[in-house]
C-alpha positions as CSV (number, residue, x, y, z in Angstrom):
1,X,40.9,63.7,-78.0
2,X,37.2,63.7,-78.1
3,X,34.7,64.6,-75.1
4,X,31.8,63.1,-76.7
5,X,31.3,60.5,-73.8
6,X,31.3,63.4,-71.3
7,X,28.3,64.8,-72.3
8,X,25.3,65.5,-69.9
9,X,23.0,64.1,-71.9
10,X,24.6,60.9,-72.2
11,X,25.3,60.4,-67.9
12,X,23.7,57.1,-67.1
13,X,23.1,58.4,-63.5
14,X,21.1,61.5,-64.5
15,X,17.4,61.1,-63.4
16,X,14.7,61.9,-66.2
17,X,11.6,63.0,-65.5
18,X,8.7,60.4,-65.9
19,X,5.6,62.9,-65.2
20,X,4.7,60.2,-62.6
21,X,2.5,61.6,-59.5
22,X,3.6,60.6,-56.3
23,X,0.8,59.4,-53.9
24,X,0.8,57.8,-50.2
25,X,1.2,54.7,-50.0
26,X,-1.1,51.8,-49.0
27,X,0.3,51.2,-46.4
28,X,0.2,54.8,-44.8
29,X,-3.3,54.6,-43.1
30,X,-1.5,51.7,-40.8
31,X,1.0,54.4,-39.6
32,X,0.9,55.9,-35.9
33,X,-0.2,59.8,-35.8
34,X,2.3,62.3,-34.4
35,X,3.4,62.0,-30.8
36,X,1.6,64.4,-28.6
37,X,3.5,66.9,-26.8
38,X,4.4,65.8,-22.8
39,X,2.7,67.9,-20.3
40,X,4.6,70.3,-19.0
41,X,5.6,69.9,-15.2
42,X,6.2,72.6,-13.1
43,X,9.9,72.8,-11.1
44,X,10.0,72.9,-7.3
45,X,12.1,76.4,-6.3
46,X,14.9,74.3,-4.4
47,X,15.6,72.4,-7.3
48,X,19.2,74.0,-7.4
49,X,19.8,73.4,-4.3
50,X,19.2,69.8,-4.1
51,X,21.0,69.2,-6.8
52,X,24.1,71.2,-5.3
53,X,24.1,69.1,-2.6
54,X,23.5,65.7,-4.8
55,X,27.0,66.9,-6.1
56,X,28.6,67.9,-3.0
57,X,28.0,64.4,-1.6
58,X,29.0,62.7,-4.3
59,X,31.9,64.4,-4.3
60,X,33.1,64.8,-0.8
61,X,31.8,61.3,0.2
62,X,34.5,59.1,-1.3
63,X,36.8,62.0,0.1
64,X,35.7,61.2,3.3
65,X,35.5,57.8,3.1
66,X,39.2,57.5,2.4
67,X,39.7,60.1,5.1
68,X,38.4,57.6,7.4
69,X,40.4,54.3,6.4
70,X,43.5,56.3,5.8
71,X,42.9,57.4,9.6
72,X,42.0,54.0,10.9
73,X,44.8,52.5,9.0
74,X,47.7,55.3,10.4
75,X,45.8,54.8,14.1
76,X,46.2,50.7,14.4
77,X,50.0,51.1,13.1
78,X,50.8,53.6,15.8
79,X,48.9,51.9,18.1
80,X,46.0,54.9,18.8
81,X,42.9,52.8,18.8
């Protein structure tokens, strides 16, 4: 057998140089600049504890919440209310 189509020299999908210099485009100039950098913004000192009690709430309120119709629910079947 012959390997004389598996040359590297003869694959159709090799790129060859064409000397060509690559400038912008036209089209460039019309481009937005970079974004500028946000300000920074200084954090308040309780910061972690608002946000402990954001999570506390969010998760004992349903908690307590179903506490609360559970307990009405048991009270008007046994007649407490």
């Amino acid at each position: 057998m012959s390997d004389e189509g598996n040359r590297p020299e003869d694959d159709r999908w090799k790129v060859t140089s064409t000397n060509t210099e690559w400038g912008p485009y036209p089209g460039d100039e019309l481009a937005r600049g970079a974004t500028p950098p946000a300000p920074e913004i200084p954090m308040s000192k309780t910061w972690p504890w608002v946000a402990g009690a954001a999570v506390v709430l969010r998760v004992l309120l349903p908690i307590l919440l179903i506490a609360a119709v559970v307990l009405a629910i048991v009270g008007l079947v046994a007649h407490w209310f």
